[in-house]
N, C-alpha and C positions, 0 to 999 in steps of 0.2 A: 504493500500500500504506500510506502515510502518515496518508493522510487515512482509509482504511477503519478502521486502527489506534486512530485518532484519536476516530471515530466510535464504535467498539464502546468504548472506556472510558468518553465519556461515557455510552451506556446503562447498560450493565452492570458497570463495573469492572474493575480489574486485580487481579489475584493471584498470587501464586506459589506454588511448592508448599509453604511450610511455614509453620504457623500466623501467624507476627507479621514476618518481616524487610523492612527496608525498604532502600531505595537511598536515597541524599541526595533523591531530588527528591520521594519518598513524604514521605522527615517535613517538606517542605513545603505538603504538601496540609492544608488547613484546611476542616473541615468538624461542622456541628453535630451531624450524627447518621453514627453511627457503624456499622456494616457489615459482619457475619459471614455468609459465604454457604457454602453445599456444594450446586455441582450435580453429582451422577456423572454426568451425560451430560459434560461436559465434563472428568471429571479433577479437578473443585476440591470438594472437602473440609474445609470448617471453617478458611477463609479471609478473613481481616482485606480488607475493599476498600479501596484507595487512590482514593477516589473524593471530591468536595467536595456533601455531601447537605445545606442550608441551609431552613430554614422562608423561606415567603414569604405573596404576597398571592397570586401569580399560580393563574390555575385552568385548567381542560382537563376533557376527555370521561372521562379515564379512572373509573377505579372508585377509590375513596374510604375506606380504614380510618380512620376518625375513633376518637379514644383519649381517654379523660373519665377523669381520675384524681379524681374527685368521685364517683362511684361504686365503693365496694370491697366485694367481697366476699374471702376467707378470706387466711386468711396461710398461709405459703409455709415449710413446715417443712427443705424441700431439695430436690435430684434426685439419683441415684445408683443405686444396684448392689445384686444380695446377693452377698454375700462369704463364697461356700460354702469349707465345708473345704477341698477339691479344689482352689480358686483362690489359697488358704494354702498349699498344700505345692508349687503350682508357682510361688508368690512368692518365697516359703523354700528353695527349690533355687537359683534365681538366684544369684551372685556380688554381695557388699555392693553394690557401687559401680551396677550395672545394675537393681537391685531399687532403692535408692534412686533411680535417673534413673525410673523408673519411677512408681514411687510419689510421688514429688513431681510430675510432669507430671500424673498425676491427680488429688491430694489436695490442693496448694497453688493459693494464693488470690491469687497475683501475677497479672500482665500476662499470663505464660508459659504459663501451665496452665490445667487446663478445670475444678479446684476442685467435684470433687465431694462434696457437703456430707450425705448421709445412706445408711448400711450398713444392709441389713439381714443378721442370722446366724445360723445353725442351733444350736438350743439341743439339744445333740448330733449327730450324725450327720442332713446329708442325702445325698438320691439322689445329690450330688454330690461326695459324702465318697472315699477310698480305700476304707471298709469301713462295716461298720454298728456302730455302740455308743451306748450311753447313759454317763449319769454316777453309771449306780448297779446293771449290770449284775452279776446272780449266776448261782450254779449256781444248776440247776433244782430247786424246792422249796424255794429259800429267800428270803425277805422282809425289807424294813430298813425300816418306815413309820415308823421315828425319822429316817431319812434319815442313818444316824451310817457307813456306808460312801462316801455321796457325796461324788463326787472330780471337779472340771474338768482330773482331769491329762492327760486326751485330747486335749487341746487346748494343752498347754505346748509340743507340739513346733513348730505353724507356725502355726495361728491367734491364737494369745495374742501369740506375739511379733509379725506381721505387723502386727496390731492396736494397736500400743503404738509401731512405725513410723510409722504412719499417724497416731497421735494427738501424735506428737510432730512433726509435719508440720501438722495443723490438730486443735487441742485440742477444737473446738466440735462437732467433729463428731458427728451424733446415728448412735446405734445401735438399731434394734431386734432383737429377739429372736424364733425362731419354733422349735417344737418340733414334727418331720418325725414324732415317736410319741413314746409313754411309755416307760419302762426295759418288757420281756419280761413282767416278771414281775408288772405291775401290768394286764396284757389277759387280755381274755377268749381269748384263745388260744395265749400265752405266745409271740407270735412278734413278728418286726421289720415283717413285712409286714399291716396290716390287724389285723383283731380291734377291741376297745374298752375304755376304761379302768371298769375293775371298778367299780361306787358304792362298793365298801365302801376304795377308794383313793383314792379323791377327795381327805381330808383328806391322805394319802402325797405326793401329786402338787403339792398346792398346798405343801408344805414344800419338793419339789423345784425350782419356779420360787424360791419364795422363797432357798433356796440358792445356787442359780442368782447371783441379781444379786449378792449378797452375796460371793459366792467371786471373781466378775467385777472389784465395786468394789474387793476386796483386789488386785486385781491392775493398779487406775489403772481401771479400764474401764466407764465408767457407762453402763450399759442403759433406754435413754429410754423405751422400751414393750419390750412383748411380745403377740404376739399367741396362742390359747389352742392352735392347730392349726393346722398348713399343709394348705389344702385337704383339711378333712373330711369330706367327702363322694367322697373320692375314694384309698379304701383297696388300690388295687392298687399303687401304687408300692414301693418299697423303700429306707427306711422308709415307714412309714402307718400310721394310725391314723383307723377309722370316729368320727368324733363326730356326733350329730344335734343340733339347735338346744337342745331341751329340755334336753340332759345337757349344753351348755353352760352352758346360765342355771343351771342348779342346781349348778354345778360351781363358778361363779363368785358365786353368790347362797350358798352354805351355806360354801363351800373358799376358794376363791381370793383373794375380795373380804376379809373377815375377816382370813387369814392375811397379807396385803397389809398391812390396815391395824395388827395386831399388831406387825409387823415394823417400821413404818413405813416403809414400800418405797415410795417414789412413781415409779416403772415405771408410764406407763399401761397398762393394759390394755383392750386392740383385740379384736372378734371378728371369726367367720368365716374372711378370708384365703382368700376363693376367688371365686368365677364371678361374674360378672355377672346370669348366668342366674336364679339362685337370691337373689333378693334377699327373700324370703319369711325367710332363716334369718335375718339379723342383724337383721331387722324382728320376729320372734319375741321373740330375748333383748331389746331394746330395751322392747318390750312389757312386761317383765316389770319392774317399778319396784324389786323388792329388787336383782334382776339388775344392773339398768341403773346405780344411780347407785354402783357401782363401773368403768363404763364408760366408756371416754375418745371411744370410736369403733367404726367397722369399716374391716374391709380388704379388698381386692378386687384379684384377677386378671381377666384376660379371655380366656380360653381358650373359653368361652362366653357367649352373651348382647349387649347392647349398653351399650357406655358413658356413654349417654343414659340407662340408668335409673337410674343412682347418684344423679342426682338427685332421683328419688321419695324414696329412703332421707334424704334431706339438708332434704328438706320435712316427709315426717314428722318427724323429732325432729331440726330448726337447729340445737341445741344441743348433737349430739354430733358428733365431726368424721370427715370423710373420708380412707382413704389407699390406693393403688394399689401395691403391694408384690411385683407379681411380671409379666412378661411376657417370653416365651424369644422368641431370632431361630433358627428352625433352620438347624444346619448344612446346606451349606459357605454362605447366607447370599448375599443378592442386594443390592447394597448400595442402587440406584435403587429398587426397591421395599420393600425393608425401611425405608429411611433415610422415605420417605414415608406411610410403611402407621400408623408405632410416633411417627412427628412427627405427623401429622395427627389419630390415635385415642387418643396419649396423652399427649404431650408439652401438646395443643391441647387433646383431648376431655376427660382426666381432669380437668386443673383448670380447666377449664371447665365441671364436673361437681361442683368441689368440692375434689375431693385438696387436700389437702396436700403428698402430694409425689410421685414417678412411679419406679418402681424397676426398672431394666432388671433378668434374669436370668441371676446368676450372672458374675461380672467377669473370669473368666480361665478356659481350656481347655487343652489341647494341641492339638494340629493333627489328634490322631484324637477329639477330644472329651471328653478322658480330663480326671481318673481320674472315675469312678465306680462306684456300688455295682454288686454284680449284681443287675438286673432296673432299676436306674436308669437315667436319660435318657443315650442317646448318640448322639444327635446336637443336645445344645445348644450352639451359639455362642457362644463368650466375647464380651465388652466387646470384651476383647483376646486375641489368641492369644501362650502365651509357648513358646518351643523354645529349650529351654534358655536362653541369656540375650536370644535376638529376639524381640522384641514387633512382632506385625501387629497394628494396630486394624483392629477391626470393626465395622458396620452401628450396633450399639446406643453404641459411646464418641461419632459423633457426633451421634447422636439426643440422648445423655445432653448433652454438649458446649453445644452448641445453646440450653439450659437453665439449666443448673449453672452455666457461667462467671457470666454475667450476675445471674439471677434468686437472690439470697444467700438464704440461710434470713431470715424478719424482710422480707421481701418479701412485698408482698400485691398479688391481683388484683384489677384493675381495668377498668373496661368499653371493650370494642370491637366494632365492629356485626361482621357476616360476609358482605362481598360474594362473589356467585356463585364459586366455584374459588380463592377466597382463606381457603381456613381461618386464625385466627390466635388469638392470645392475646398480652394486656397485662399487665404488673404494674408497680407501682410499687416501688424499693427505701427500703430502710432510711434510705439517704443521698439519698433524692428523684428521683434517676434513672428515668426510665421504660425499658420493655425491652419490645419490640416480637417476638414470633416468627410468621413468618409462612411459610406453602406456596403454592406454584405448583401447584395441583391439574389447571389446565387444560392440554391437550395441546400449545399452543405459551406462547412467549414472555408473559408480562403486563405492559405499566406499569402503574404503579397511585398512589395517591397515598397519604401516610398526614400526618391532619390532627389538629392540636390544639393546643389554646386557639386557636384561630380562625385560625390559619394551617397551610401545607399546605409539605409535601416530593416532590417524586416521585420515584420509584424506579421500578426492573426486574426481575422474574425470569424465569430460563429455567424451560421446563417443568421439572415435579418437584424444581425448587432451592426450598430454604429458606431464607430470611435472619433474624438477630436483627439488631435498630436498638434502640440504645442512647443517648438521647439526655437 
């Protein structure tokens, strides 16, 4: 048993079950490249390996990730979460001391934590909210385009402060902004679900973002972007709001762009915020040069389509940048499949695609999925599940994990080839360190080797494990 023991560490590693602890003989191990693995076939989950990984001369049959930090393409804005209402009011319920172990285990940038570096959040009420409201909600029949009733006091009871937790945890942290519909009273059908925002409130609307950041910044909380609609083309939800490409560009070419730069509001402004499918709409506004050069980028889910075409959109106009801002695990959530589905297509694909940066869906739930609107999503998966003050991590914290420790904002990618069932992705950081992430797509075990600047490592994964190499 000794010797079998002996055997399986040098392939694969030891671990135990909790992210960093070690025995005396671990913090003896010396080794250049360093070793985050999660297999669920085996139980290990987002595990430091006590293993001695050294570049050499030595070579073998295996297959080959070679890593050329002389070639970069984009910089690395962050990895993280949206951080709906709904996952504010069950942070805010918690007890001080279990909200904070919480929240620093996600948000801090030590040794200890998986430091995740970018929010995105519902500029009013989404499907993931307790209810539905805006920030400038009236009776029926009546209108404010001076915007002299809008109020973010919706939001003073658990996302303002959850948010000011968290920024007083990691200051840097970037936030974006997405708006799930306009206040009732500015659609074509005065309702929360569907309809469209009227032209003759365009100019109302773009006072309401500008608001927006401004009431936010008074409150500590700087709003990095915003994008113009969460999934426009997809007005059944609860909220929703129908937008089509053209009443963006002119929303943003006559409204938004103007009232932006009046303000001096420097929030970039991202369009789309949907499908893959549809990459026809953010190639529209792009098109449109009054539209465009108040454009920072676009944003993109993947509910449809494939994550290989973002790159068309990244060819046509280099110059504006890419962001991946939404993907749900549905409930109750498989973790060997999901953990490999959402590392391989986004963690890998997106910024391999471009992104800037990969944003799992919605960071906290309860155990029935809750809260959410009515007609909103209920069966999304949190990051984390919280019941009352127990936290279960879920599928997407270590998909996010995996990312976010390593890869800091100010991190940029860099090239690495893609041998057969080795999906992976390089970047380089801030501080010179390379970060390696890579999957085991093939049905058993793979060694593999990962080479650079002309010397080689080998390593091991079990099927569907993932490793980051941090060297």
């Amino acid at each position: 048993m000794n010797l079998l023991f002996s055997l399986l560490i040098l392939l694969f590693g030891y671990s135990d079950n909790s992210h960093e602890s070690q025995s005396p003989s671990d913090q003896k191990t010396k080794t250049e490249v360093e070793a985050w693995v999660s297999n669920p076939a085996g139980n290990v989950l987002f595990q430091k390996q006590y293993i001695s990984l050294k570049f050499g001369k030595e070579t073998n049959q295996h297959p080959t990730i070679s890593v050329d930090a002389s070639k970069i393409f984009q910089t690395i804005d962050g990895f993280g979460n949206c951080l709906t209402g709904g996952s504010a009011t069950l942070l805010n319920r918690m007890d001080k001391a279990s909200r904070a172990q919480i929240l620093k285990e996600l948000f801090a940038t030590d040794a200890n934590n998986i430091g995740i570096s970018y929010l995105r959040i519902s500029i009013g009420a989404s499907d993931l909210s307790d209810r539905v409201f805006s920030y400038n909600d009236l009776p029926a029949g009546e209108t404010d385009v001076e915007m002299n009733k809008f109020s973010i006091e919706p939001e003073k009871a658990d996302l303002i402060p959850v948010l000011k937790e968290i920024l007083a945890i990691n200051p840097t942290i970037q936030i974006m902004g997405s708006p799930w519909s306009a206040p009732t009273w500015m659609k074509t059908n005065n309702a929360s679900k569907g309809g469209s925002l009227k032209p003759e409130y365009f100019d109302a609307y773009a006072k309401y973002f500008v608001k927006y950041i401004q009431a936010m910044k008074t409150e500590g909380i700087i709003i990095d972007a915003i994008t113009i609609q969460n999934e426009p083309l997809h007005p059944g939800n609860n909220p929703s709001m129908y937008m089509t490409a053209a009443d963006q560009a002119e929303f943003i070419r006559k409204s938004l762009g103007p009232a932006f730069s009046a303000a001096k509001i420097k929030a970039k402004i991202i369009v789309y915020d949907h499908n893959a499918d549809r990459i026809d709409y953010p190639l529209e506004i792009l098109n449109d040069p009054e539209a465009a050069k108040y454009v920072d980028g676009s944003a993109f889910h993947l509910y449809g389509g494939k994550i290989e075409d973002l790159s068309k959109v990244h060819e046509a106009f280099p110059d504006k940048h890419l962001y991946f801002t939404e993907q749900w695990v549905g409930a109750p959530g498989n973790m060997a499949g999901d953990l490999a589905w959402h590392v391989r297509t986004l963690i890998i694909g997106a910024t391999r695609n471009w992104c800037r940066n990969v944003l799992e869906w919605n960071l906290a739930a309860d155990p029935a999925s809750d809260p959410h609107t009515d007609g909103g999503c209920d069966r999304c998966l949190g990051t984390i599940t919280i019941d009352g003050n127990a936290v279960t991590r879920n599928p997407a914290y270590y998909v996010i994990a995996h990312a976010s420790k390593f890869a800091r904002p100010g991190s940029v990618r860099i090239d690495s080839n893609m041998p057969e069932n080795l999906p992976n992705v390089a970047f380089q950081t801030p501080e010179g360190k390379r970060v390696l992430i890579v999957l085991n797509d093939h049905k058993t075990a793979r060694q593999f080797n990962i080479q650079f600047n002309g010397k080689t490592v080998a390593t091991s994964l079990e099927s569907g494990a993932v490793g980051t190499y941090v060297w």
